[in-house]
N, C-alpha and C positions, 0 to 999 in steps of 0.2 A: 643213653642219649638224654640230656638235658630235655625238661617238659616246657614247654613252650612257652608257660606263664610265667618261667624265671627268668625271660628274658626283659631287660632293662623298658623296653621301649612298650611291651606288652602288660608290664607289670605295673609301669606307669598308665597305663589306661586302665587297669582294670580295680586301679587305688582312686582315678577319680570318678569313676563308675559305682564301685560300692556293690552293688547288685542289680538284676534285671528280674522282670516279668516273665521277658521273650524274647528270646536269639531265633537269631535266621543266618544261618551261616551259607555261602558261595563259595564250591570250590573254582578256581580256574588256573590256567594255562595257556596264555597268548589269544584270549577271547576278546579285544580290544573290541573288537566289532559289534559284540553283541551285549557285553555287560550291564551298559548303559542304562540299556531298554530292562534292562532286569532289575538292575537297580532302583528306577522308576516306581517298578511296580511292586516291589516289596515296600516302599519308602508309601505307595499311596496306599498299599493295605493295610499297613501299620498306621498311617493317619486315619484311614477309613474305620475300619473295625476296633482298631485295639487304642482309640484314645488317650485315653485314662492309665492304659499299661505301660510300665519302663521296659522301652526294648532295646535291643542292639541288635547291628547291622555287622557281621564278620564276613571279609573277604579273604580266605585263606588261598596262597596262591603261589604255584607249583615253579614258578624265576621263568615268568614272564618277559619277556623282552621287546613287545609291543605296547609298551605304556598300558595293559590291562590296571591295573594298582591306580595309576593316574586319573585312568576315567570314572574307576571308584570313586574317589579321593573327591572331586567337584564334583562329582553325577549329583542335583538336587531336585527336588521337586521345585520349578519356577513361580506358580501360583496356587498353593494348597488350597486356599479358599475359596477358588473357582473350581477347581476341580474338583474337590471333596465335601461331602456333606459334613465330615468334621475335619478339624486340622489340632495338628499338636501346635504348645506355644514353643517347645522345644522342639528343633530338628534330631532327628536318628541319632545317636553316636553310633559312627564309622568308624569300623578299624580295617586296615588294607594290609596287609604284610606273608610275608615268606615265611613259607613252613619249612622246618627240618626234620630228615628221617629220609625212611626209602622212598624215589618220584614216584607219585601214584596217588588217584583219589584218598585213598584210605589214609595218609599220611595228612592229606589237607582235612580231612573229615575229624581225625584224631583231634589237631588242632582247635577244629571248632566244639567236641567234646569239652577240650580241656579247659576252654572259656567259657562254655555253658554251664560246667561242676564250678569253676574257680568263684562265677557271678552268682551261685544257686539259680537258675532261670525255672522256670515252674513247665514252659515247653517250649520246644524247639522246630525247626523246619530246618531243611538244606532244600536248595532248591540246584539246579543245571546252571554255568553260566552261560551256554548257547541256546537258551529259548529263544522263540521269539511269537511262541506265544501264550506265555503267561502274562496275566490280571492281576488287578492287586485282589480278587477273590480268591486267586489259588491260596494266598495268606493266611485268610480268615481258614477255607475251609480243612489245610493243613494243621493251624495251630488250635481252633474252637473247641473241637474235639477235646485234646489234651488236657484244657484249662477248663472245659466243662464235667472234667471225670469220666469223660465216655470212652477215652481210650488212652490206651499206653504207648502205640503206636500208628500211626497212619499213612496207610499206602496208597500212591496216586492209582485212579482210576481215568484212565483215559480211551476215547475213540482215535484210534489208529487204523488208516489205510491196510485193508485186509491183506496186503503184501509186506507191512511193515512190521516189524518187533518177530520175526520167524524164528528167531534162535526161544524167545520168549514162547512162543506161540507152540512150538512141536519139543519144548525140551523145558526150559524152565519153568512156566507154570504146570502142564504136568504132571512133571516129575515134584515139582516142590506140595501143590492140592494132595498128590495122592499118599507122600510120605509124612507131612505133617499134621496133614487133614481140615485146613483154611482152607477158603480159597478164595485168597490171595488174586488176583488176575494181573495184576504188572508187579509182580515178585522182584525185578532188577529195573523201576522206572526210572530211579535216580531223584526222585522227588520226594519228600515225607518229611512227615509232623511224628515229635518222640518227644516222650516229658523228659523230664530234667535229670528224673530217675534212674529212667533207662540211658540215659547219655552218661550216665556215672556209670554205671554195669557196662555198659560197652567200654568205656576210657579202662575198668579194670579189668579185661580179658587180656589174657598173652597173645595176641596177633600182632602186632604193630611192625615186629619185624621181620613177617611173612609174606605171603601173595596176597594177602585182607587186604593190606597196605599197599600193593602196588594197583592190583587191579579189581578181586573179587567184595570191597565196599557193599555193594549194593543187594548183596544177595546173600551178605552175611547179615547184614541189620534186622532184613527181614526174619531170615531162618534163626536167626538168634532170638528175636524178638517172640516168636512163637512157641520156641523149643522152648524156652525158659519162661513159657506161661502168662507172659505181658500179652494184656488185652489190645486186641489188634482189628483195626477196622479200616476202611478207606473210604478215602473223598473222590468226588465225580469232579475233575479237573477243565471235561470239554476235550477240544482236541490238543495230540503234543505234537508241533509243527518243528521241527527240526531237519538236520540236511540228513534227511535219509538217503540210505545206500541200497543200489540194487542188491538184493539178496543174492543174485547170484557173482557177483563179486567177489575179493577178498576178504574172505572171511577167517580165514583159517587160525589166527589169530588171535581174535575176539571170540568164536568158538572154544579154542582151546583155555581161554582163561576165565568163560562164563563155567562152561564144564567144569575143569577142574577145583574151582571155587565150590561148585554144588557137590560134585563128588567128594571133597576135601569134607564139608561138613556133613554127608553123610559118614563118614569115619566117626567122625565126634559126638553126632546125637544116636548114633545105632542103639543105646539102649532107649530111645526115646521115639524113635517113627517106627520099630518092628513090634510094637506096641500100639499101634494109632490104627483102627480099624473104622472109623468113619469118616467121615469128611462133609464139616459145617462151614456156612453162609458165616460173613464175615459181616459186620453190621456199616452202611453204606450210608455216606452224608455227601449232600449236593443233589441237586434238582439236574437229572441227567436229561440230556434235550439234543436235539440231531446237531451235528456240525457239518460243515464244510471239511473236505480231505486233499490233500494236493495227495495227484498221483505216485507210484512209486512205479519207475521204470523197471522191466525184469527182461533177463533173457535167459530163457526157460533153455533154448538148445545148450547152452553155454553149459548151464548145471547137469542137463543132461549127458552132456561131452564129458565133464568132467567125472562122473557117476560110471561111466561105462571107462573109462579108463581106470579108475578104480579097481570093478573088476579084473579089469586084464593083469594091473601089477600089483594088488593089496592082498589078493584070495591069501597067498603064507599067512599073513597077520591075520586075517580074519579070522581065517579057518583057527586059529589060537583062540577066537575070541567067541567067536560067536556057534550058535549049535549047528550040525552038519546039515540040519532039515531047513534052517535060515539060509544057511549059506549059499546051496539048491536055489532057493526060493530067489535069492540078491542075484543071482548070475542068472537066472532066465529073466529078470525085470528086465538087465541089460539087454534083451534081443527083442523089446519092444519097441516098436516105432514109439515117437512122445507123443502121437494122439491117443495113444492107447495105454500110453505110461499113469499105472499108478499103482501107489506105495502103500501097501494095506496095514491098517492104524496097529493090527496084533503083532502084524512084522516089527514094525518100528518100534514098539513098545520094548519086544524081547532086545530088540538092537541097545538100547539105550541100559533097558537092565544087563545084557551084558557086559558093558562097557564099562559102568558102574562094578559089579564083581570085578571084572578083569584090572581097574583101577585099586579095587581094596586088594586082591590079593598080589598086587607090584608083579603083575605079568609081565608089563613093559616098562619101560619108562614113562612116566605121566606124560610128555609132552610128545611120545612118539607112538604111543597107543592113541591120544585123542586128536593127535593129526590125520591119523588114519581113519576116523570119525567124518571127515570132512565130504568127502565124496557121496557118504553115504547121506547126510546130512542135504548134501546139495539135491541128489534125488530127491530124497521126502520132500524140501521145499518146491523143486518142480512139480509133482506130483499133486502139493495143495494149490498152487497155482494154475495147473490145467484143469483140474477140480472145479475149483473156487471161481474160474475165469468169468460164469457167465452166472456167476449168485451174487443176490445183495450183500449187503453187510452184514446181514444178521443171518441168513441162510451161511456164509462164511465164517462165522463164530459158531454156529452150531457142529461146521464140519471142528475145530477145534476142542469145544464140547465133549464131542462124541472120542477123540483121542483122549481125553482126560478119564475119561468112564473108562477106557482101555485101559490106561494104567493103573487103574485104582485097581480091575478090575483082576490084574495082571500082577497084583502085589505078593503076593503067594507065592509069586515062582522067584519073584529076587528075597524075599525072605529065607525060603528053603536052599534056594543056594549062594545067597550068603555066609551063611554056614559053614 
Protein backbone atom coordinates (compact mmCIF):
# COMPACT_ATOMS: atom_id res chain seq x y z
CA UNK A 1 0.00 0.00 0.00
CA UNK A 2 1.20 3.23 -0.98
CA UNK A 3 2.23 5.60 2.40
CA UNK A 4 0.14 8.38 2.58
CA UNK A 5 2.87 11.03 2.36
CA UNK A 6 3.36 10.11 -1.49
CA UNK A 7 0.30 11.12 -2.16
CA UNK A 8 0.22 14.49 -4.50
CA UNK A 9 -1.91 16.58 -2.34
CA UNK A 10 -0.33 15.44 1.02
CA UNK A 11 3.15 15.90 -0.14
CA UNK A 12 2.36 19.19 -1.39
CA UNK A 13 1.57 20.24 2.27
CA UNK A 14 3.99 18.85 3.91
CA UNK A 15 6.77 20.70 1.19
CA UNK A 16 5.22 23.91 2.33
CA UNK A 17 5.41 22.99 5.95
CA UNK A 18 9.00 21.92 6.22
CA UNK A 19 8.72 20.69 9.82
CA UNK A 20 6.72 21.04 12.91
CA UNK A 21 7.17 21.26 16.90
CA UNK A 22 3.60 19.52 17.41
CA UNK A 23 1.10 17.57 15.61
CA UNK A 24 -2.23 16.80 17.02
CA UNK A 25 -3.87 14.52 14.76
CA UNK A 26 -8.11 13.70 14.78
CA UNK A 27 -9.19 10.52 13.65
CA UNK A 28 -12.93 10.60 12.29
CA UNK A 29 -15.86 9.25 10.63
CA UNK A 30 -19.16 11.05 9.91
CA UNK A 31 -18.52 13.24 13.27
CA UNK A 32 -19.84 16.43 11.42
CA UNK A 33 -21.44 17.15 14.70
CA UNK A 34 -19.09 17.38 17.04
CA UNK A 35 -15.52 18.06 15.29
CA UNK A 36 -15.95 21.69 15.41
CA UNK A 37 -15.96 21.94 19.08
CA UNK A 38 -12.84 19.91 18.83
CA UNK A 39 -11.22 21.58 16.58
CA UNK A 40 -11.71 24.80 18.67
CA UNK A 41 -10.14 23.61 21.42
CA UNK A 42 -7.05 22.17 20.08
CA UNK A 43 -6.68 25.38 17.81
CA UNK A 44 -7.09 27.40 21.41
CA UNK A 45 -4.54 25.09 23.22
CA UNK A 46 -2.02 25.60 20.66
CA UNK A 47 -2.60 29.32 20.82
CA UNK A 48 -2.68 29.23 24.50
CA UNK A 49 0.34 27.10 25.61
CA UNK A 50 2.35 26.37 22.79
CA UNK A 51 2.98 29.96 21.21
CA UNK A 52 6.23 30.20 20.03
CA UNK A 53 5.93 26.24 18.83
CA UNK A 54 5.16 25.12 14.85
CA UNK A 55 2.24 22.92 15.06
CA UNK A 56 0.05 21.13 12.86
CA UNK A 57 -3.50 20.37 13.03
CA UNK A 58 -4.15 16.68 11.08
CA UNK A 59 -7.58 15.47 10.43
CA UNK A 60 -7.31 12.03 9.11
CA UNK A 61 -10.73 10.67 8.15
CA UNK A 62 -12.15 7.23 7.56
CA UNK A 63 -14.89 8.69 3.81
CA UNK A 64 -17.00 10.76 5.76
CA UNK A 65 -20.11 11.70 4.06
CA UNK A 66 -21.32 14.22 6.39
CA UNK A 67 -19.25 17.22 5.38
CA UNK A 68 -16.99 16.05 8.63
CA UNK A 69 -13.43 17.35 6.37
CA UNK A 70 -15.57 20.51 5.56
CA UNK A 71 -16.30 21.59 9.04
CA UNK A 72 -12.41 21.08 9.56
CA UNK A 73 -11.61 22.86 6.79
CA UNK A 74 -13.20 26.53 8.10
CA UNK A 75 -13.57 25.52 11.86
CA UNK A 76 -11.31 28.83 13.24
CA UNK A 77 -10.85 30.42 16.21
CA UNK A 78 -13.02 33.81 15.61
CA UNK A 79 -11.28 36.09 18.16
CA UNK A 80 -7.85 34.74 19.56
CA UNK A 81 -7.10 37.70 21.34
CA UNK A 82 -10.08 37.76 23.47
CA UNK A 83 -10.09 34.54 24.11
CA UNK A 84 -6.53 33.69 24.76
CA UNK A 85 -3.93 35.16 26.82
CA UNK A 86 -1.57 34.59 23.81
CA UNK A 87 -2.35 34.24 20.23
CA UNK A 88 -0.36 33.10 17.32
CA UNK A 89 0.35 35.77 14.33
CA UNK A 90 -0.02 32.55 12.18
CA UNK A 91 -3.14 30.43 12.17
CA UNK A 92 -2.89 26.31 12.51
CA UNK A 93 -1.89 24.64 9.38
CA UNK A 94 -4.84 22.28 8.72
CA UNK A 95 -4.78 19.35 6.87
CA UNK A 96 -8.39 17.44 6.38
CA UNK A 97 -8.03 14.30 4.05
CA UNK A 98 -8.89 10.48 3.49
CA UNK A 99 -6.94 7.75 4.58
CA UNK A 100 -6.10 4.54 2.80
CA UNK A 101 -5.67 1.01 3.96
CA UNK A 102 -8.06 -1.31 6.25
CA UNK A 103 -11.49 1.09 7.65
CA UNK A 104 -10.49 1.49 11.15
CA UNK A 105 -8.99 3.82 13.71
CA UNK A 106 -5.61 2.29 13.36
CA UNK A 107 -5.37 3.12 9.65
CA UNK A 108 -6.32 6.92 10.43
CA UNK A 109 -3.88 6.90 13.42
CA UNK A 110 -1.18 5.23 10.94
CA UNK A 111 -1.66 8.31 8.64
CA UNK A 112 -1.07 10.75 11.37
CA UNK A 113 2.15 8.64 12.40
CA UNK A 114 3.31 9.07 8.84
CA UNK A 115 3.03 12.95 8.94
CA UNK A 116 4.41 13.33 12.33
CA UNK A 117 7.86 11.11 11.20
CA UNK A 118 7.55 12.75 7.52
CA UNK A 119 7.47 16.71 9.62
CA UNK A 120 10.12 15.33 12.40
CA UNK A 121 7.51 16.67 15.18
CA UNK A 122 9.20 16.49 18.69
CA UNK A 123 5.42 15.26 20.13
CA UNK A 124 2.34 14.44 19.42
CA UNK A 125 -1.45 14.05 20.64
CA UNK A 126 -4.48 12.35 18.97
CA UNK A 127 -7.25 13.24 20.51
CA UNK A 128 -11.59 11.55 19.87
CA UNK A 129 -13.34 13.39 17.27
CA UNK A 130 -16.83 12.97 19.44
CA UNK A 131 -15.71 14.85 22.60
CA UNK A 132 -17.55 17.15 23.78
CA UNK A 133 -15.70 17.77 26.52
CA UNK A 134 -12.27 18.67 25.95
CA UNK A 135 -10.43 22.13 26.68
CA UNK A 136 -7.83 23.56 25.10
CA UNK A 137 -5.92 22.14 28.48
CA UNK A 138 -6.17 18.68 27.56
CA UNK A 139 -3.49 20.10 24.78
CA UNK A 140 -1.08 21.37 26.97
CA UNK A 141 -1.37 18.57 29.39
CA UNK A 142 -1.12 15.76 26.55
CA UNK A 143 1.70 17.41 24.74
CA UNK A 144 4.03 19.36 27.96
CA UNK A 145 4.92 16.29 29.18
CA UNK A 146 6.66 15.04 25.90
CA UNK A 147 8.36 18.39 24.99
CA UNK A 148 9.48 18.66 28.68
CA UNK A 149 11.40 15.00 28.68
CA UNK A 150 9.15 13.76 31.34
CA UNK A 151 7.58 11.19 29.14
CA UNK A 152 7.50 9.13 26.05
CA UNK A 153 4.09 8.49 26.29
CA UNK A 154 0.94 9.91 27.82
CA UNK A 155 -2.20 8.46 28.98
CA UNK A 156 -5.40 10.31 29.57
CA UNK A 157 -6.52 10.14 33.12
CA UNK A 158 -10.09 10.75 33.45
CA UNK A 159 -13.20 10.77 35.94
CA UNK A 160 -15.82 8.55 34.50
CA UNK A 161 -19.40 7.83 35.78
CA UNK A 162 -18.79 4.48 38.02
CA UNK A 163 -21.05 2.59 35.42
CA UNK A 164 -19.06 3.82 32.55
CA UNK A 165 -15.70 2.36 30.79
CA UNK A 166 -16.76 -1.45 32.27
CA UNK A 167 -15.06 -3.29 29.66
CA UNK A 168 -11.95 -0.96 30.83
CA UNK A 169 -12.82 -1.33 34.39
CA UNK A 170 -13.29 -5.39 34.99
CA UNK A 171 -10.96 -6.42 31.95
CA UNK A 172 -8.47 -3.89 30.54
CA UNK A 173 -7.00 -2.15 32.99
CA UNK A 174 -6.53 -5.21 35.16
CA UNK A 175 -5.43 -7.31 33.00
CA UNK A 176 -3.11 -4.73 31.24
CA UNK A 177 -1.48 -3.23 35.50
CA UNK A 178 -1.03 -6.66 36.36
CA UNK A 179 0.82 -8.18 33.14
CA UNK A 180 2.91 -5.10 32.33
CA UNK A 181 3.20 -3.71 35.79
CA UNK A 182 1.98 0.38 35.17
CA UNK A 183 -0.72 1.41 36.03
CA UNK A 184 -1.87 2.72 33.38
CA UNK A 185 -5.81 3.44 34.47
CA UNK A 186 -7.62 4.30 30.95
CA UNK A 187 -5.23 1.89 29.11
CA UNK A 188 -7.89 2.20 25.82
CA UNK A 189 -9.02 6.19 26.34
CA UNK A 190 -8.43 7.07 22.95
CA UNK A 191 -6.76 10.20 24.00
CA UNK A 192 -2.66 10.57 24.32
CA UNK A 193 0.47 12.64 24.09
CA UNK A 194 3.63 10.35 22.35
CA UNK A 195 6.88 12.07 21.13
CA UNK A 196 7.90 12.04 17.76
CA UNK A 197 10.03 8.99 18.59
CA UNK A 198 7.76 6.82 19.50
CA UNK A 199 5.26 7.69 16.52
CA UNK A 200 8.24 6.41 14.26
CA UNK A 201 8.56 2.99 16.22
CA UNK A 202 4.97 2.58 15.95
CA UNK A 203 4.73 3.70 11.83
CA UNK A 204 7.55 0.82 11.88
CA UNK A 205 5.83 -2.30 13.45
CA UNK A 206 4.14 -4.87 10.96
CA UNK A 207 0.47 -4.19 12.14
CA UNK A 208 -1.04 -2.03 9.59
CA UNK A 209 -2.63 -4.86 7.92
CA UNK A 210 -4.22 -6.53 10.90
CA UNK A 211 -7.04 -5.96 13.57
CA UNK A 212 -4.38 -2.90 15.12
CA UNK A 213 -5.61 -1.18 12.13
CA UNK A 214 -9.28 -1.81 12.14
CA UNK A 215 -9.98 -1.77 15.74
CA UNK A 216 -7.40 -2.71 18.61
CA UNK A 217 -5.37 1.22 18.04
CA UNK A 218 -5.86 2.04 21.38
CA UNK A 219 -4.49 -0.55 23.41
CA UNK A 220 -1.87 -1.48 21.28
CA UNK A 221 -0.09 2.27 21.76
CA UNK A 222 -0.25 1.73 25.18
CA UNK A 223 0.88 -1.96 25.56
CA UNK A 224 3.55 -1.24 22.97
CA UNK A 225 4.62 1.87 24.47
CA UNK A 226 5.42 0.09 27.81
CA UNK A 227 6.65 -3.23 26.60
CA UNK A 228 9.27 -1.70 24.63
CA UNK A 229 10.44 0.51 27.77
CA UNK A 230 9.20 4.17 26.65
CA UNK A 231 8.56 6.26 29.72
CA UNK A 232 4.96 6.31 30.28
CA UNK A 233 2.91 8.63 32.37
CA UNK A 234 -0.52 10.30 32.34
CA UNK A 235 -2.39 13.53 32.50
CA UNK A 236 -5.55 14.27 34.73
CA UNK A 237 -7.94 15.23 31.82
CA UNK A 238 -11.20 16.01 34.21
CA UNK A 239 -14.22 14.34 33.16
CA UNK A 240 -14.76 12.47 29.42
CA UNK A 241 -18.33 13.35 28.42
CA UNK A 242 -19.26 11.38 25.55
CA UNK A 243 -22.52 9.25 24.51
CA UNK A 244 -22.20 6.60 26.67
CA UNK A 245 -23.94 3.29 26.28
CA UNK A 246 -25.63 1.41 28.81
CA UNK A 247 -23.41 -1.34 29.80
CA UNK A 248 -25.72 -3.59 29.54
CA UNK A 249 -26.47 -3.30 25.92
CA UNK A 250 -24.63 -4.38 22.90
CA UNK A 251 -21.73 -5.09 23.47
CA UNK A 252 -20.58 -8.05 22.18
CA UNK A 253 -18.75 -6.62 19.56
CA UNK A 254 -16.66 -4.01 21.05
CA UNK A 255 -15.92 -6.73 23.76
CA UNK A 256 -14.76 -9.05 21.30
CA UNK A 257 -12.25 -6.63 19.49
CA UNK A 258 -10.97 -4.90 23.04
CA UNK A 259 -10.27 -8.75 24.00
CA UNK A 260 -8.86 -9.93 21.28
CA UNK A 261 -6.50 -6.93 20.75
CA UNK A 262 -5.26 -7.59 24.42
CA UNK A 263 -5.02 -11.21 24.12
CA UNK A 264 -3.31 -10.77 20.62
CA UNK A 265 -0.55 -8.77 22.41
CA UNK A 266 -0.18 -10.93 24.92
CA UNK A 267 1.09 -13.52 22.22
CA UNK A 268 3.62 -11.10 21.29
CA UNK A 269 5.25 -9.65 24.71
CA UNK A 270 4.98 -13.31 26.66
CA UNK A 271 8.62 -13.07 26.88
CA UNK A 272 8.18 -9.69 28.47
CA UNK A 273 4.92 -9.59 31.14
CA UNK A 274 5.95 -13.46 32.48
CA UNK A 275 8.75 -11.66 33.75
CA UNK A 276 7.17 -8.37 35.31
CA UNK A 277 6.64 -9.29 39.01
CA UNK A 278 5.75 -5.78 40.27
CA UNK A 279 3.54 -3.25 39.49
CA UNK A 280 4.59 0.81 39.74
CA UNK A 281 2.81 4.14 39.98
CA UNK A 282 2.89 5.74 36.76
CA UNK A 283 4.07 9.44 37.23
CA UNK A 284 0.61 11.85 37.03
CA UNK A 285 0.38 15.63 35.57
CA UNK A 286 -2.63 17.74 36.03
CA UNK A 287 -4.21 19.14 39.20
CA UNK A 288 -6.99 16.40 39.59
CA UNK A 289 -10.24 18.14 41.12
CA UNK A 290 -14.11 16.66 41.40
CA UNK A 291 -16.11 17.06 38.28
CA UNK A 292 -19.47 16.84 37.45
CA UNK A 293 -20.75 13.23 35.67
CA UNK A 294 -23.86 12.78 33.47
CA UNK A 295 -25.49 9.59 34.57
CA UNK A 296 -25.08 6.34 32.82
CA UNK A 297 -28.53 4.46 32.39
CA UNK A 298 -28.00 0.45 33.31
CA UNK A 299 -30.31 -2.29 33.28
CA UNK A 300 -29.01 -4.70 35.63
CA UNK A 301 -31.99 -7.52 35.01
CA UNK A 302 -31.26 -7.33 31.26
CA UNK A 303 -27.35 -8.50 32.01
CA UNK A 304 -28.61 -10.72 34.28
CA UNK A 305 -31.12 -12.48 31.64
CA UNK A 306 -28.63 -12.49 29.54
CA UNK A 307 -25.89 -14.27 32.08
CA UNK A 308 -28.26 -16.97 33.02
CA UNK A 309 -29.13 -17.82 29.52
CA UNK A 310 -25.54 -18.36 29.18
CA UNK A 311 -25.53 -20.82 31.39
CA UNK A 312 -28.35 -22.86 30.09
CA UNK A 313 -26.65 -22.83 26.32
CA UNK A 314 -22.70 -22.09 26.74
CA UNK A 315 -21.76 -24.71 29.65
CA UNK A 316 -20.15 -27.24 26.29
CA UNK A 317 -17.94 -24.21 25.50
CA UNK A 318 -17.15 -23.41 28.95
CA UNK A 319 -16.68 -26.39 30.31
CA UNK A 320 -13.61 -26.27 27.36
CA UNK A 321 -12.52 -23.31 28.89
CA UNK A 322 -12.76 -22.72 32.03
CA UNK A 323 -11.72 -25.24 35.42
CA UNK A 324 -14.72 -27.76 36.54
CA UNK A 325 -14.57 -25.84 40.24
CA UNK A 326 -15.33 -22.36 38.18
CA UNK A 327 -17.76 -23.84 36.18
CA UNK A 328 -19.74 -25.15 39.52
CA UNK A 329 -19.22 -21.89 40.78
CA UNK A 330 -20.86 -19.77 37.28
CA UNK A 331 -23.97 -22.14 37.23
CA UNK A 332 -25.03 -21.79 41.00
CA UNK A 333 -24.55 -17.73 40.49
CA UNK A 334 -27.16 -18.32 37.95
CA UNK A 335 -29.96 -19.39 40.64
CA UNK A 336 -29.46 -16.13 42.56
CA UNK A 337 -32.14 -13.70 42.81
CA UNK A 338 -29.95 -10.13 41.41
CA UNK A 339 -30.41 -8.73 44.95
CA UNK A 340 -28.10 -11.27 45.96
CA UNK A 341 -26.21 -11.64 42.78
CA UNK A 342 -22.50 -11.26 43.06
CA UNK A 343 -19.61 -12.16 41.04
CA UNK A 344 -16.46 -12.88 43.20
CA UNK A 345 -13.30 -10.77 42.10
CA UNK A 346 -11.01 -14.62 42.24
CA UNK A 347 -14.01 -15.98 39.93
CA UNK A 348 -13.58 -13.49 37.39
CA UNK A 349 -9.99 -13.27 37.59
CA UNK A 350 -9.51 -17.13 36.78
CA UNK A 351 -12.52 -16.44 33.99
CA UNK A 352 -10.35 -13.97 32.19
CA UNK A 353 -7.03 -16.03 32.63
CA UNK A 354 -8.69 -18.64 31.15
CA UNK A 355 -9.91 -17.27 28.20
CA UNK A 356 -6.58 -15.69 27.61
CA UNK A 357 -4.98 -19.59 27.56
CA UNK A 358 -7.80 -20.94 25.73
CA UNK A 359 -7.23 -17.88 23.14
CA UNK A 360 -3.11 -18.68 23.02
CA UNK A 361 -3.68 -22.29 22.73
CA UNK A 362 -6.51 -21.77 19.37
CA UNK A 363 -9.00 -23.86 21.34
CA UNK A 364 -11.68 -21.95 19.31
CA UNK A 365 -11.84 -19.64 16.93
CA UNK A 366 -10.90 -16.13 18.23
CA UNK A 367 -14.14 -14.74 17.61
CA UNK A 368 -16.28 -17.71 18.76
CA UNK A 369 -14.42 -18.36 22.08
CA UNK A 370 -14.63 -14.46 23.13
CA UNK A 371 -18.42 -14.29 22.13
CA UNK A 372 -18.99 -16.69 24.57
CA UNK A 373 -17.14 -14.34 27.02
CA UNK A 374 -20.10 -12.04 26.67
CA UNK A 375 -22.74 -13.45 29.06
CA UNK A 376 -20.32 -13.84 31.43
CA UNK A 377 -18.99 -10.47 31.24
CA UNK A 378 -22.57 -9.00 31.44
CA UNK A 379 -22.78 -10.80 34.97
CA UNK A 380 -19.59 -9.38 36.34
CA UNK A 381 -20.88 -6.02 35.24
CA UNK A 382 -24.17 -6.45 37.02
CA UNK A 383 -22.76 -7.79 39.87
CA UNK A 384 -20.31 -4.35 40.15
CA UNK A 385 -23.29 -2.48 39.68
CA UNK A 386 -25.55 -3.81 42.51
CA UNK A 387 -22.30 -3.59 44.50
CA UNK A 388 -21.24 -0.23 43.61
CA UNK A 389 -25.11 1.00 43.57
CA UNK A 390 -25.22 2.69 46.80
CA UNK A 391 -21.01 3.75 46.96
CA UNK A 392 -19.49 7.16 46.10
CA UNK A 393 -17.10 7.43 43.46
CA UNK A 394 -14.26 6.66 45.15
CA UNK A 395 -15.76 3.72 47.47
CA UNK A 396 -16.58 2.52 43.63
CA UNK A 397 -12.89 2.67 42.43
CA UNK A 398 -11.81 0.95 45.29
CA UNK A 399 -14.23 -1.96 44.51
CA UNK A 400 -12.07 -1.83 41.07
CA UNK A 401 -8.87 -1.46 43.02
CA UNK A 402 -9.48 -4.37 44.83
CA UNK A 403 -10.02 -6.64 41.22
CA UNK A 404 -6.75 -5.37 40.03
CA UNK A 405 -4.78 -6.69 43.37
CA UNK A 406 -6.78 -10.02 42.27
CA UNK A 407 -5.11 -10.20 39.24
CA UNK A 408 -1.89 -9.34 39.95
CA UNK A 409 -2.33 -11.42 42.69
CA UNK A 410 -3.72 -14.27 40.58
CA UNK A 411 -0.65 -13.99 38.03
CA UNK A 412 0.93 -17.35 38.90
CA UNK A 413 -1.70 -19.36 37.75
CA UNK A 414 -1.83 -17.86 34.07
CA UNK A 415 1.79 -18.15 34.12
CA UNK A 416 1.92 -21.85 34.96
CA UNK A 417 -0.48 -22.50 32.59
CA UNK A 418 0.56 -20.86 29.94
CA UNK A 419 2.87 -23.19 29.44
Amino acid sequence: MAQITQRQEVRTFLDQIGSADILVGIPSYNNARTIGHVVRAIQAGLAKYFPNRKAVLVNSDGGSRDGTMDVVRRTRIEDQAALLLHHRVDPTPVIAMPYTGPPGKGSAFRAVFEIADALGAKACAVVDSDLRSITPEWIELLIRPVLNGEAEFVAPLYHRHKYDGTITNSIVYPLTRALYGKCVRQPIGGDFGFSGKLASFYLAQDVWQTDVARFGIDIWMTTTAIANRFSVAQSFLGAKIHDAKDPGSDLSVMLYQVVSAAFGLMEAYHPIWRDVRTVDAVPSFGFEYTVGLEPVQVNVGRMTGVFREGVRNLTEIWSDVLGKGDLIEVTRLAELPDREFRFPPSLWTRIIYDYAIAYHRKQLSAEHLLKSLTPLYLGKTASFILEAESLGQEDAEALIEKLCSEFERAKDYLIARWQ
